[in-house]
C-alpha positions as CSV (number, residue, x, y, z in Angstrom):
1,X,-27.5,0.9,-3.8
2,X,-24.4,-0.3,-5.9
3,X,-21.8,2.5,-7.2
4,X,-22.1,3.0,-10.8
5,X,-19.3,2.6,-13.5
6,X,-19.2,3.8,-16.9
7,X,-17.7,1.4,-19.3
8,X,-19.0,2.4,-22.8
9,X,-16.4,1.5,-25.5
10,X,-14.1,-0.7,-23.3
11,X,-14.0,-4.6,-23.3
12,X,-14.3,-7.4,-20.2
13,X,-13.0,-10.9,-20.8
14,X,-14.2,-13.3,-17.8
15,X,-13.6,-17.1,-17.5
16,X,-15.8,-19.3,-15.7
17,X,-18.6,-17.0,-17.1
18,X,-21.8,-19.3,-17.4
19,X,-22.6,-19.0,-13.8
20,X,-22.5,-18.1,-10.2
21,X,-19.4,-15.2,-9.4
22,X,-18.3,-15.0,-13.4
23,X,-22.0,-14.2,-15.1
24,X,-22.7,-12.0,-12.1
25,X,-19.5,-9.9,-12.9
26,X,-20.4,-10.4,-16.7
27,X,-23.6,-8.7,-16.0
28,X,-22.2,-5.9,-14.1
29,X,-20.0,-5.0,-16.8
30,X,-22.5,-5.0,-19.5
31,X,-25.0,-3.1,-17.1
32,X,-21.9,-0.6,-16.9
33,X,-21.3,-0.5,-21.2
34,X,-18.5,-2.9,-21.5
35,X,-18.8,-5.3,-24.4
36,X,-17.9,-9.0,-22.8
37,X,-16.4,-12.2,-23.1
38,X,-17.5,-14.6,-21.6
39,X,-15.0,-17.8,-21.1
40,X,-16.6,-21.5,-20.1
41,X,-16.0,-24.6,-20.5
42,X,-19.6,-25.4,-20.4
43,X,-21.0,-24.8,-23.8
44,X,-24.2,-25.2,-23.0
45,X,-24.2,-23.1,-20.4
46,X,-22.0,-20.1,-21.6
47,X,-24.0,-19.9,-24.9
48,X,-27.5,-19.6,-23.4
49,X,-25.7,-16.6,-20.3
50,X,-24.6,-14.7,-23.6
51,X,-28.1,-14.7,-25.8
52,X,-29.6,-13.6,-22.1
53,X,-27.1,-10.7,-22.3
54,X,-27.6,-10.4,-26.1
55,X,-31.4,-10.0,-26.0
56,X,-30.7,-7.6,-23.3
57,X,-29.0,-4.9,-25.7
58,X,-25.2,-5.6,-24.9
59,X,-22.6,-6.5,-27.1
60,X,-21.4,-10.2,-25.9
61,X,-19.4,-12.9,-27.1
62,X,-19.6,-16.6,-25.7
63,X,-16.2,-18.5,-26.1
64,X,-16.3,-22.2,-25.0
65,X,-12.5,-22.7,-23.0
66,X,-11.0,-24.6,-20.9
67,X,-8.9,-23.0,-18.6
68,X,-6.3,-26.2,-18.3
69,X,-5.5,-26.0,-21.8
70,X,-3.4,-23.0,-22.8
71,X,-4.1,-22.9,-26.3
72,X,-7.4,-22.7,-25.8
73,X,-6.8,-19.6,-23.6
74,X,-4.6,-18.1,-26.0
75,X,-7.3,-18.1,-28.8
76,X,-10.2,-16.9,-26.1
77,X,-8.2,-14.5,-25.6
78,X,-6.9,-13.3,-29.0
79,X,-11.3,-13.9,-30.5
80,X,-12.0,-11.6,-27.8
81,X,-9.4,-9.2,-28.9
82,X,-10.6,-9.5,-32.8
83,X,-14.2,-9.3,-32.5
84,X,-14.0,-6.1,-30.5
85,X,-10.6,-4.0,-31.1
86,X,-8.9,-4.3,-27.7
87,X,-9.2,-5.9,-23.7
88,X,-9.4,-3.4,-20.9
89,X,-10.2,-5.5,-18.2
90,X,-10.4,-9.2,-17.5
91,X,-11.8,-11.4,-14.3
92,X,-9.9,-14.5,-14.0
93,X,-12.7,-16.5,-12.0
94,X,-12.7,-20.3,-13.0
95,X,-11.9,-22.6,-10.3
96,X,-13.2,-25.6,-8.5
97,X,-13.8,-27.2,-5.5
98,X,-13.0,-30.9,-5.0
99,X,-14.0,-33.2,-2.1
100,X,-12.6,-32.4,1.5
101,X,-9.7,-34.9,1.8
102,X,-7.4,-36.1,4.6
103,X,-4.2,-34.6,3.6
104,X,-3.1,-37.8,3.8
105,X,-4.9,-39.5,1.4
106,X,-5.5,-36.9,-1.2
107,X,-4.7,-38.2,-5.0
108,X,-2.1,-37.0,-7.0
109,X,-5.0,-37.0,-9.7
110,X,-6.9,-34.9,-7.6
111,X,-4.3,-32.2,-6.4
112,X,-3.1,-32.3,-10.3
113,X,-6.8,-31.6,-11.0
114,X,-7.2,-28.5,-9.0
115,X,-4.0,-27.2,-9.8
116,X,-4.7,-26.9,-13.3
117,X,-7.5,-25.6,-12.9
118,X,-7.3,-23.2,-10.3
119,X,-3.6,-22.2,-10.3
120,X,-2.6,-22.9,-14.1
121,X,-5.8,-21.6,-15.5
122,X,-5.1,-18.2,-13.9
123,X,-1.6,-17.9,-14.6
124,X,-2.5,-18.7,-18.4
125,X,-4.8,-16.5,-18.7
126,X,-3.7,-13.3,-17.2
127,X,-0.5,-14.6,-19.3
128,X,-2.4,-13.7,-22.6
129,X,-4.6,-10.7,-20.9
130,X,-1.3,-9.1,-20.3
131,X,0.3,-10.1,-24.3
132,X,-2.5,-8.0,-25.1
133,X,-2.3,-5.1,-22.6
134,X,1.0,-4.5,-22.7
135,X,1.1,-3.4,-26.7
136,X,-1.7,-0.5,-25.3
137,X,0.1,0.4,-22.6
138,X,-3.2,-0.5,-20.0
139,X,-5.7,-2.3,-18.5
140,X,-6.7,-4.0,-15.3
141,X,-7.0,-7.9,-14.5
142,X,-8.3,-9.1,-11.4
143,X,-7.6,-13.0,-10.3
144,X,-10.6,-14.5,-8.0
145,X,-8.6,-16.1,-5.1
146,X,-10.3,-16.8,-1.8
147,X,-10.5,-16.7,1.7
148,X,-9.3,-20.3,1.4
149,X,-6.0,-17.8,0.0
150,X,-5.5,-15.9,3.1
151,X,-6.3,-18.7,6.2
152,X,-6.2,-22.5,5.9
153,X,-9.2,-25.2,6.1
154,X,-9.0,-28.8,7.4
155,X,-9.8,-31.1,4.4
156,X,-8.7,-28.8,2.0
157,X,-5.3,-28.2,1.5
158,X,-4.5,-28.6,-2.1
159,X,-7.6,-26.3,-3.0
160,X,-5.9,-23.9,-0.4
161,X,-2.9,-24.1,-2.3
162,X,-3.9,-23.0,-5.7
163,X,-5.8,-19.7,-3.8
164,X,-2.9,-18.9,-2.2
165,X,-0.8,-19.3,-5.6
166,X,-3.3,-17.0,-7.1
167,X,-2.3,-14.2,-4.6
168,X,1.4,-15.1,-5.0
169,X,1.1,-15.1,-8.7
170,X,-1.2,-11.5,-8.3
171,X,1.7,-9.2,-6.2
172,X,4.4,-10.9,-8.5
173,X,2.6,-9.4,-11.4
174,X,1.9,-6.3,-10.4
175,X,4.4,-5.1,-9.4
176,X,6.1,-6.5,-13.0
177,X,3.3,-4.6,-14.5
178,X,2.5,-1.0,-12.5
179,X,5.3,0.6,-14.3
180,X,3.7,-0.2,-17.7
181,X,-0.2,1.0,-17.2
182,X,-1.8,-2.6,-15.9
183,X,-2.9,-2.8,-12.4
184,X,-2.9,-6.5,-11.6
185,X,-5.6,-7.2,-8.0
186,X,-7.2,-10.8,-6.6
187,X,-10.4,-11.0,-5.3
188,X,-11.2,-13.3,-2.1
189,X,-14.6,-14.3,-1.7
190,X,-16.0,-15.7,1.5
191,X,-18.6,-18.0,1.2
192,X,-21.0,-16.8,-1.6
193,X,-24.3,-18.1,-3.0
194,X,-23.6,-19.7,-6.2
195,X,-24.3,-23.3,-7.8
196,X,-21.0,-24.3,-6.5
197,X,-21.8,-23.9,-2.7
198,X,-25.5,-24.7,-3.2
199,X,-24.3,-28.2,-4.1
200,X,-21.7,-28.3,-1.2
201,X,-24.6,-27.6,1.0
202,X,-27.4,-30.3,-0.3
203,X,-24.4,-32.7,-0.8
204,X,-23.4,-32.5,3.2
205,X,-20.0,-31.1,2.7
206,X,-20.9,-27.4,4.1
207,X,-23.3,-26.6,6.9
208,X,-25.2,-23.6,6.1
209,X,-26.1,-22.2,9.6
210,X,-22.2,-22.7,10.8
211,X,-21.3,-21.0,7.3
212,X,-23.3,-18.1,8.3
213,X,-22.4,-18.0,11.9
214,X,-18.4,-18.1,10.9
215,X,-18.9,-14.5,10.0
216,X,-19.4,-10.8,11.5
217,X,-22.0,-10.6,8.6
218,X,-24.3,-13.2,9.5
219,X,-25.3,-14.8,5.9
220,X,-23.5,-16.0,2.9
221,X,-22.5,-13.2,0.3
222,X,-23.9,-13.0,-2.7
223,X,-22.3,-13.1,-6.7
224,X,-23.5,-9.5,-7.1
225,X,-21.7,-8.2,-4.1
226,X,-18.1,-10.1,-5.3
227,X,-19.1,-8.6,-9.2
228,X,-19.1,-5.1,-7.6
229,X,-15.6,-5.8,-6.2
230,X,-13.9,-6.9,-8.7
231,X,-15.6,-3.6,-11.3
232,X,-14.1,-1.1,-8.8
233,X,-10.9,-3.1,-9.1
234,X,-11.0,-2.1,-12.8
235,X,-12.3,1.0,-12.1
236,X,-10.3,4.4,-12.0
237,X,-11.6,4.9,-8.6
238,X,-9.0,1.9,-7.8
239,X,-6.4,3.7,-9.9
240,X,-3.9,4.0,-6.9
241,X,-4.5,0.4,-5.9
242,X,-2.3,-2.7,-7.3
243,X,-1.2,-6.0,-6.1
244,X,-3.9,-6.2,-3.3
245,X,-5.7,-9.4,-2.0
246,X,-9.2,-8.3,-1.3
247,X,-11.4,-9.9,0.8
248,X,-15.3,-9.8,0.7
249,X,-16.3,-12.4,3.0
250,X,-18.4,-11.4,6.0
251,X,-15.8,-10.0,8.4
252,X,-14.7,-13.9,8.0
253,X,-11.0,-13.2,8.1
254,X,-11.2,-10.6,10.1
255,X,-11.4,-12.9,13.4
């Protein structure tokens, strides 16, 4: 059984929203009385996740964005802040996953590529998140890192990179911020059901046994169990708690 939260009359912004981690934590929100943002670059995809929500009762609004592109941040940010008075809490989850590559051979396209998105797109939007809760004097951002933040992976190093940026940029921030009423946390999933791993798996580039053998837990995690992280992160029950890297993966770090 899942804690409970009670959200009524405060607002969630989450990028990476349509799917997988982000609509999971969208959901839990909602379930909990937030009104929410969701933030995707899929169109598509974020729009049809927010008339779900919608026809469910909540208050929702679907922004398309993409993460790599500041402005558009900026103003996903400041809609949010105008359709619904204020931003209390915010889940910085967009990221991807390119191709294991030899170190050696690894693109400057590619390492660009994941930067932005991973690294940039999280620093740019807790950027505006924190324009906003700064003027109120509150609020609580949590940035989805990785175990690929805490350890490192053959095959992946510039994806590494950006997670362990994201936990860099975290403590940097928070401790900027405690003083001024905004806890600032990362999240570090292990290897969770979503699209994203679903297509690593049928495309060879993750074994699923070995996955869920790599861990005291012995199975993948799933996007409810990272959502209920990152809402006690925002939650006063975390009230004492700032400039953490959490993990929920398995026990995998753990060895």
């Amino acid at each position: 059984m899942n804690p409970t939260y009670d959200f009524t009359g405060q607002v969630a912004f989450i990028t990476g929203a349509s799917s997988g981690m982000g609509l999971a934590t969208a959901r839990a929100f909602a379930a909990s009385g937030a009104a929410v943002a969701l933030a995707d670059i899929d169109e598509d995809a974020v729009n049809a996740a927010a008339e779900q929500l919608a026809d469910d009762g909540h208050r929702v609004l679907a922004l398309v964005c993409d993460v790599t592109d500041e402005d558009q941040v900026a103003a996903a940010v400041d809609r949010t802040v105008e359709a619904f008075g204020r931003l209390d809490m915010a889940y910085n989850n967009a990221g991807i996953m390119p191709p294991s590559t030899d170190a050696a051979d690894e693109s400057a396209e590619q390492f660009d590529r994941v930067q932005s998105v991973n690294l940039r797109g999280v620093w740019a939007s807790m950027k505006h998140e924190l324009r906003h809760m700064r003027t109120r004097g509150s609020g609580a951002i949590v940035n989805c890192s990785s175990l690929g933040g805490l350890v490192g992976n053959p095959g992946r190093a510039a994806y590494h990179a950006t997670k362990h940026g994201v936990i860099g940029l975290t403590k940097s921030a928070a401790l900027e911020y405690g003083s001024r009423g905004v806890r600032i946390n990362a999240v570090c999933p292990g290897t969770i059901s979503t699209p994203m791993v679903d297509a690593m798996v049928e495309g060879g580039e993750l074994d699923r046994g070995r996955a869920e053998g790599g861990q005291a837990i012995n199975r993948l995690g799933t996007a409810d169990e990272i959502a209920q992280a990152v809402l006690w992160l925002c939650s006063p029950g975390a009230g004492y708690v700032t400039g953490i890297a959490l993990p929920v993966d398995g026990g995998y770090t753990a060895q």
